[in-house]
PAKETOR-981658 format. One record per residue (C-alpha): residue number from 0; residue in three letters; x negated, z, y negated. Coordinates in Angstrom, 2 decimals. Example, Ala and Ser with C-alpha at 12.3 -4.5 7.8 and 13.67 -1.06 7.14 Angstrom:
<atoms>
<atom><resi>0</resi><resn>ala</resn><xx>-12.30</xx><zz>7.80</zz><yy>4.50</yy></atom>
<atom><resi>1</resi><resn>ser</resn><xx>-13.67</xx><zz>7.14</zz><yy>1.06</yy></atom>
</atoms>
This chain:
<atoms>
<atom><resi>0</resi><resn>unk</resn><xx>-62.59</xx><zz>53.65</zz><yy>-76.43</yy></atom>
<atom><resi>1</resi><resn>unk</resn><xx>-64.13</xx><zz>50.41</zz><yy>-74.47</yy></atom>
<atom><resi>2</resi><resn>unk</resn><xx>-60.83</xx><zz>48.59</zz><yy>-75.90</yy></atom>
<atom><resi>3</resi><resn>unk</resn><xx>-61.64</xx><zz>49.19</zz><yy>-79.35</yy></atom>
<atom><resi>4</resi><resn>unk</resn><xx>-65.72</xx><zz>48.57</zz><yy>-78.84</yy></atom>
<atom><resi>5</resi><resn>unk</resn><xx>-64.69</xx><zz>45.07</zz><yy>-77.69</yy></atom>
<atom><resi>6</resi><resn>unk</resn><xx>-61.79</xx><zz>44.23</zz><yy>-79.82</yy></atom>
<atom><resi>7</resi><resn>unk</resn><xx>-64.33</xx><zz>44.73</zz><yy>-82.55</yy></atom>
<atom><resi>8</resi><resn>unk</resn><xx>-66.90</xx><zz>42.58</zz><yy>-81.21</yy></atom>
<atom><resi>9</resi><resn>unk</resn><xx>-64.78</xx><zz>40.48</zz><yy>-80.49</yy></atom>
<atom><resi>10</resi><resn>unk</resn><xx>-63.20</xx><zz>40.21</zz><yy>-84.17</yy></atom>
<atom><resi>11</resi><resn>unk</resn><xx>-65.93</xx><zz>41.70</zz><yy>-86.09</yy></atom>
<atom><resi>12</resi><resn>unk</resn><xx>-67.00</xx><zz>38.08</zz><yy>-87.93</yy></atom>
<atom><resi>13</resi><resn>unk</resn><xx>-62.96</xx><zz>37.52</zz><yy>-88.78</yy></atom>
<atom><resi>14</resi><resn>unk</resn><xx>-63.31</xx><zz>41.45</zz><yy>-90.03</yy></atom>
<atom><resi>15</resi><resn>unk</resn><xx>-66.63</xx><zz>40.57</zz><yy>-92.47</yy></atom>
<atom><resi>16</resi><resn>unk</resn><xx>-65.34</xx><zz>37.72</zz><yy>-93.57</yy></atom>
<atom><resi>17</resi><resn>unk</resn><xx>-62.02</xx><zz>39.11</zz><yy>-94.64</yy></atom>
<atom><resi>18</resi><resn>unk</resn><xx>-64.03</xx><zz>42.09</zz><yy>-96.65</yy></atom>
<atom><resi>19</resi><resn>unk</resn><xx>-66.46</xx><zz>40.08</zz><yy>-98.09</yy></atom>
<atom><resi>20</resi><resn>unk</resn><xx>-63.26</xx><zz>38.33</zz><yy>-99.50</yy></atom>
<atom><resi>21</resi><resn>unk</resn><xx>-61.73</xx><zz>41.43</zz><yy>-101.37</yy></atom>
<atom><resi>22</resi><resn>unk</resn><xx>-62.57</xx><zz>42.09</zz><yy>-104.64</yy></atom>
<atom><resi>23</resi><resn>unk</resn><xx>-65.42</xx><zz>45.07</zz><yy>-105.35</yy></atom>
<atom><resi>24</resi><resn>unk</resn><xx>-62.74</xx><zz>47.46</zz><yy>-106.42</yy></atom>
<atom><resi>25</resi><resn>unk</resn><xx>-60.95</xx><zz>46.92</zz><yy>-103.54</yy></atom>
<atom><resi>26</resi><resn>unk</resn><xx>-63.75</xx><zz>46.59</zz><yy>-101.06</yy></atom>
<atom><resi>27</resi><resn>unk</resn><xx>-65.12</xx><zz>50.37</zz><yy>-102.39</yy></atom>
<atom><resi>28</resi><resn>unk</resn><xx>-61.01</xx><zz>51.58</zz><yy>-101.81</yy></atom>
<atom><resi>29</resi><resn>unk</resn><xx>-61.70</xx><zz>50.68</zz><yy>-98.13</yy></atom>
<atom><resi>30</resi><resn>unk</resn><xx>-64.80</xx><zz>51.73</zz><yy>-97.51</yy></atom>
<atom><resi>31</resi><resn>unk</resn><xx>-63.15</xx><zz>55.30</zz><yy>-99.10</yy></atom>
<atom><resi>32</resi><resn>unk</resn><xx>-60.50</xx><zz>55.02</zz><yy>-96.89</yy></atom>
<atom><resi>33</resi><resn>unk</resn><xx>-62.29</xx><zz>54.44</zz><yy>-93.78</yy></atom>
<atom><resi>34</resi><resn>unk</resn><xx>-64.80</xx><zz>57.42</zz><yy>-94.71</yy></atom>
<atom><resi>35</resi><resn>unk</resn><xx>-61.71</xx><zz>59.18</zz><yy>-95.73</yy></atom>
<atom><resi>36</resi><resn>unk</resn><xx>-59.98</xx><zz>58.07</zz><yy>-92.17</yy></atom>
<atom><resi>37</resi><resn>unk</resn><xx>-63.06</xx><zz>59.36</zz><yy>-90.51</yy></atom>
<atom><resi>38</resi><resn>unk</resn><xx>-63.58</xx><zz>63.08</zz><yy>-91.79</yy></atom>
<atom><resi>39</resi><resn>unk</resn><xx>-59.81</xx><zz>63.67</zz><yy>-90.51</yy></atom>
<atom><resi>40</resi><resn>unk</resn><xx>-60.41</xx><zz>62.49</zz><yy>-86.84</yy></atom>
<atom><resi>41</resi><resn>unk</resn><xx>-63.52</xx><zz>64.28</zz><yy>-86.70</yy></atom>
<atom><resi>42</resi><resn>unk</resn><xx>-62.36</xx><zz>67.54</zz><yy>-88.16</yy></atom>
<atom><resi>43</resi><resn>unk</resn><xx>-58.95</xx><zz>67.20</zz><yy>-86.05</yy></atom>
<atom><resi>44</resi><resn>unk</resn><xx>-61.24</xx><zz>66.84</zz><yy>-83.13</yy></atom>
<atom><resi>45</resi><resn>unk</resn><xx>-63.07</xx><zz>69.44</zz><yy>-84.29</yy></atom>
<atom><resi>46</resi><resn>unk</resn><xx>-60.23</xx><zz>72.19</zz><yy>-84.58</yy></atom>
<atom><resi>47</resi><resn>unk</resn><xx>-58.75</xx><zz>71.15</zz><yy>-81.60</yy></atom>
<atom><resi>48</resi><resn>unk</resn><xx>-61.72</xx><zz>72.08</zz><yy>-79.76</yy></atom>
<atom><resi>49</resi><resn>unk</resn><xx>-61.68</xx><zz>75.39</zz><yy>-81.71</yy></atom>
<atom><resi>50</resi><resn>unk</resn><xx>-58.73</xx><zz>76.13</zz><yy>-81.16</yy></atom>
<atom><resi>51</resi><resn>unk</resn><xx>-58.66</xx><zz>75.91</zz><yy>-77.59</yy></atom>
</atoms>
C-alpha cells in the first residue's frame, strides 16, 4: 500500500495533466470506471471477510 501512496505522489501532476487532456466524454468514462473499479475491491474485500 506505501508503494502505491508514493508512486502516486510521485506521478500525480503527470496523472492530472494527462486527464485534464481527455475529452469530457472520456474524462466522465474514467471517473465511471475508477468508481466502478472501486465498488468491486471493496465488496470483494468485503465478502472475503464474510466469508471467512
Amino acid at each position: 500500500m506505501e508503494k502505491i501512496k508514493y508512486w502516486l505522489q510521485e506521478h500525480w501532476d503527470a496523472i492530472m495533466a494527462w486527464y485534464e487532456g481527455l475529452e469530457p466524454l472520456y474524462q466522465y468514462g474514467v471517473l465511471f470506471l475508477l468508481i466502478i473499479a472501486g465498488i468491486l475491491i471493496f465488496s470483494f474485500l468485503s465478502l472475503r471477510k464474510v466469508t471467512r
